[in-house]
Every structure is written in C-alpha cells, then in structure tokens.
VOLUMDO-763869 format. One record per atom (N, C-alpha, C): residue in one letter; x, y, z. Coordinates in pm, whole numbers, padded with zeros to 5 digits, always signed. Example, Ala and Ser with C-alpha at 12.3 -4.5 7.8 and 13.67 -1.06 7.14 Angstrom:
<nodes>
A+01319-00569+00780/A+01230-00450+00780/A+01320-00330+00780/S+01285-00225+00708/S+01367-00106+00714/S+01290+00003+00787/
</nodes>
This chain:
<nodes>
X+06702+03435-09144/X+06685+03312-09069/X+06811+03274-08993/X+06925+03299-09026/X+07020+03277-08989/X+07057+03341-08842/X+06986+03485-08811/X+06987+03476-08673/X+06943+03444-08634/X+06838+03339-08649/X+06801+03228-08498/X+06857+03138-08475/X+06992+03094-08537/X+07107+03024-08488/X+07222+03105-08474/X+07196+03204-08440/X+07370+03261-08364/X+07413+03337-08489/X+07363+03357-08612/X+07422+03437-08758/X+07558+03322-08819/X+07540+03207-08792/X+07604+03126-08871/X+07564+02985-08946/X+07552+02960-09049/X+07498+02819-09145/X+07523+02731-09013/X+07454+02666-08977/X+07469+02562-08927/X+07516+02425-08979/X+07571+02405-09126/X+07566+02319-09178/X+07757+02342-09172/X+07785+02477-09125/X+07917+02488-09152/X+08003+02479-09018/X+07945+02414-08905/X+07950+02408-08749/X+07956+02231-08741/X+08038+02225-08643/X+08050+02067-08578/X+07930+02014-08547/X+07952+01947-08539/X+07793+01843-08473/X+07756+01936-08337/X+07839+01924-08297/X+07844+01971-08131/X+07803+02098-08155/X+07846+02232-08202/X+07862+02351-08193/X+07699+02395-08288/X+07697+02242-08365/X+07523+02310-08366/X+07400+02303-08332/X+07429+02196-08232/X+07348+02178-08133/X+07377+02280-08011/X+07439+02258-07989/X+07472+02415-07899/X+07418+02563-07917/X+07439+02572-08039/X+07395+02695-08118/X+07247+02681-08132/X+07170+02562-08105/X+07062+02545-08073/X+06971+02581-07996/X+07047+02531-07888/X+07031+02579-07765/X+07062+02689-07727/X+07128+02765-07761/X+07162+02906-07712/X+07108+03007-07810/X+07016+02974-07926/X+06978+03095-07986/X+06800+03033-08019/X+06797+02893-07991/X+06645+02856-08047/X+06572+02822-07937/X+06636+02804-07788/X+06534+02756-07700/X+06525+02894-07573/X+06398+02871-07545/X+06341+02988-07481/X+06318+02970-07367/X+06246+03125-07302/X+06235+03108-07172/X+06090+03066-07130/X+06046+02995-07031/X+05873+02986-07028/X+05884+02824-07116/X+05978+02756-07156/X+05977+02651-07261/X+05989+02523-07186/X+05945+02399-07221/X+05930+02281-07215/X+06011+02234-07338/X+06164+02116-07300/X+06258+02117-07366/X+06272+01985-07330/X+06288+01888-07418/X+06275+01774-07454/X+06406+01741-07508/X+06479+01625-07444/X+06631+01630-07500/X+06646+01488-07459/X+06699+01419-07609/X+06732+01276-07606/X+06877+01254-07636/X+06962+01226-07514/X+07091+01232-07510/X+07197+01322-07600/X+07191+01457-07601/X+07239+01521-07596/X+07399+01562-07606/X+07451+01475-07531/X+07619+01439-07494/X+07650+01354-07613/X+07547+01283-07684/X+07552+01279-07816/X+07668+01370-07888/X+07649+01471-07918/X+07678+01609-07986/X+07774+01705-07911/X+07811+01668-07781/X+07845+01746-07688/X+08015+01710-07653/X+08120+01788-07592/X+08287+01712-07564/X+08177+01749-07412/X+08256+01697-07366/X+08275+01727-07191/X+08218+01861-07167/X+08299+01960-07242/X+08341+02078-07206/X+08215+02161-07253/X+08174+02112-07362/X+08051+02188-07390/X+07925+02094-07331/X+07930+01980-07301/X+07837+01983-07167/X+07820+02066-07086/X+07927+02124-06987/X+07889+02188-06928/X+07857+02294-06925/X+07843+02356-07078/X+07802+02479-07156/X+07633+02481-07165/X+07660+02359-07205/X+07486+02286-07185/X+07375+02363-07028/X+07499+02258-06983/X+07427+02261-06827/X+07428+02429-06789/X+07514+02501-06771/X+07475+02668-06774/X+07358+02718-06885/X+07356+02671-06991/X+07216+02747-07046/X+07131+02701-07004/X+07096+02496-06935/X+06985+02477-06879/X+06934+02553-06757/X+07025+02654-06693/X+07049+02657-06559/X+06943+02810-06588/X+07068+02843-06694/X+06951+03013-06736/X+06773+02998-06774/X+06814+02918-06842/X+06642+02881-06875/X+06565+02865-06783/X+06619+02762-06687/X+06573+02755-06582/X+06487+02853-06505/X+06597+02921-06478/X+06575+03063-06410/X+06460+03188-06488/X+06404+03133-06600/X+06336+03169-06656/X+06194+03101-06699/X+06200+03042-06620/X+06092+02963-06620/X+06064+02817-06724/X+06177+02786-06734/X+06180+02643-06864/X+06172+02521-06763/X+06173+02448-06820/X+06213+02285-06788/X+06244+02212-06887/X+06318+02099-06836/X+06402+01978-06912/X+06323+01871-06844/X+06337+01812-06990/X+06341+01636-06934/X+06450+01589-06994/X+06505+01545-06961/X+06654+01516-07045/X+06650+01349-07031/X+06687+01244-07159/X+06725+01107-07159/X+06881+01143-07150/X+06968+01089-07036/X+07131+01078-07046/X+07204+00965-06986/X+07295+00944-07047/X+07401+00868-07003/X+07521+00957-06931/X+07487+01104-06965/X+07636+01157-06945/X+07616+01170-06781/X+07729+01162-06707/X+07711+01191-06555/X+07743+01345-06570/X+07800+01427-06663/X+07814+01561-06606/X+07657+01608-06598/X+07590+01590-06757/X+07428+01608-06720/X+07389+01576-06621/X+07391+01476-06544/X+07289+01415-06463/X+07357+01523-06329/X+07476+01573-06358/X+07502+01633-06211/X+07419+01802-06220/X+07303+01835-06274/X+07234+01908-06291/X+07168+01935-06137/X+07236+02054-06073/X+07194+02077-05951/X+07021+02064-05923/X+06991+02026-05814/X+06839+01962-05760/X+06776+01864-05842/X+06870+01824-05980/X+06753+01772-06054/X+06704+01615-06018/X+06615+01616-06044/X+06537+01435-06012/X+06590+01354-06116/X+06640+01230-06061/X+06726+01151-06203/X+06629+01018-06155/X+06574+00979-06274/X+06505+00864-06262/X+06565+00789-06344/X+06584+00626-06274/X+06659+00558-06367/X+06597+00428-06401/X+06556+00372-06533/X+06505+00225-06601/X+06558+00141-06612/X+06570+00031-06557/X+06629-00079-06535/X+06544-00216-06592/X+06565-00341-06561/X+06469-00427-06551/X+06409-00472-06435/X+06425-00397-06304/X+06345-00378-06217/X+06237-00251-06201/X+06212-00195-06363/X+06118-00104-06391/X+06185+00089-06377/X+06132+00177-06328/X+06142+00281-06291/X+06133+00340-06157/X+06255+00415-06137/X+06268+00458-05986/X+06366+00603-05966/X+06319+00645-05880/X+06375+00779-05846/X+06512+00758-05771/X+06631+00824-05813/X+06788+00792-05773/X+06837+00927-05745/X+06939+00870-05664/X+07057+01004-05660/X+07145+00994-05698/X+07203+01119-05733/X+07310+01107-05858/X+07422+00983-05834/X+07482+00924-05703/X+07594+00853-05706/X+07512+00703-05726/X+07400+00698-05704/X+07314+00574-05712/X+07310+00532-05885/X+07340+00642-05963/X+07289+00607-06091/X+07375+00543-06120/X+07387+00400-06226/X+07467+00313-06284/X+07577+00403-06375/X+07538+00474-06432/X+07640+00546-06533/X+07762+00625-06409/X+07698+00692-06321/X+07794+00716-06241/X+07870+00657-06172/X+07854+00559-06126/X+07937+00449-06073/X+08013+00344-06182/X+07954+00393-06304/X+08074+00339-06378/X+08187+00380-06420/X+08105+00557-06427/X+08252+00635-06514/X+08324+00663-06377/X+08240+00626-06278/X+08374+00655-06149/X+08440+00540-06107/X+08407+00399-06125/X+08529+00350-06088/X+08600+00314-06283/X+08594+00319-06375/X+08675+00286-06480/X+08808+00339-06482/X+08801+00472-06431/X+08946+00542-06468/X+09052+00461-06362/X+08987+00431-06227/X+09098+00330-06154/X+09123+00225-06203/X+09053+00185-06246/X+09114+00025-06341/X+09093-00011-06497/X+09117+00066-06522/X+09069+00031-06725/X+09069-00058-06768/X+09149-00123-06692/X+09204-00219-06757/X+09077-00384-06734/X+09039-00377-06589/X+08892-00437-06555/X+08738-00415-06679/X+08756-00362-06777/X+08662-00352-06826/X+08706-00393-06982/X+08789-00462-07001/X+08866-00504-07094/X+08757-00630-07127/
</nodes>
C-alpha cells in the first residue's frame, strides 16, 4: 500500500509533503479533482509544485475545481476564477480577485493593515 503514496508512511511526512505525496502518487489522469484550499498544507514553494502536477494532469485529461485563497493557485494559467462575495457569484480575472489585490498591495505597507 505504501506505493500509492510515493513508498513512504505518510504519517512520517509534514502536513505539506503529504498532501503533495497525494497528489503526485494518488491522483490520476482522466480524473475529476476536488480541492478545498489546499495552500492549507502547502509553503509557497510547494504550491507551485502543486500547480505543475495540476498542469500534468491536465494535459491528461483531469480537471480541478479548486476553493483558494492562495494567489499563486489562482495564477493557474487559462483558469476561470470565480469569486463569492455578498454581491453573490461572478466570473473574475486574476488581478480582479480580492485576495490578489491584497497580497499585492500588503507588502508596500504592512504596516496599513495593522
């Protein structure tokens, strides 16, 4: 059983690295992949580890629906980012989404969100 996570306990892996290991040894090609924030479990860096296996799958006939806050996810080339508000549901582009316009202006002023 252990090679369908990569040949390592998963119990002996970071949060991150086993969700990852998830994804890279349990999800398939031809698959419908269901993912509720994700970046959860994820640094930066293996986001974008993320986003290359979504990309392979892709290419293999998968799809995502992904729930995120993270803007590196959401920068998922062509993808449709729909965003819920209390003006309901609507189709956005990536710089339109609230999370992105937050983590892009915070680093100029940190201190504004104090």
């Amino acid at each position: 059983m252990l090679e369908a996570y990569g040949g390592q306990p998963l119990h002996e892996l970071s949060h991150g690295e086993s969700f990852l290991a998830l994804a890279m040894h349990r999800f398939g090609a031809d698959g419908l992949h269901l993912l509720d924030e994700p970046e959860a479990a994820l640094s930066p860096l293996r986001q974008m580890s993320m986003l290359r296996r979504m990309h392979d799958l892709v290419g293999q006939g998968s799809q995502f629906v992904v729930a995120t806050h993270a803007p590196i996810l959401l920068a998922y080339p062509d993808a449709w980012i729909y965003e819920l508000d209390e003006r309901g549901m609507r189709r956005v582009e990536y710089d339109e989404t609230s999370t992105v316009r937050v983590a892009s202006r915070f680093p100029q002023r940190p201190e504004g969100y104090r």
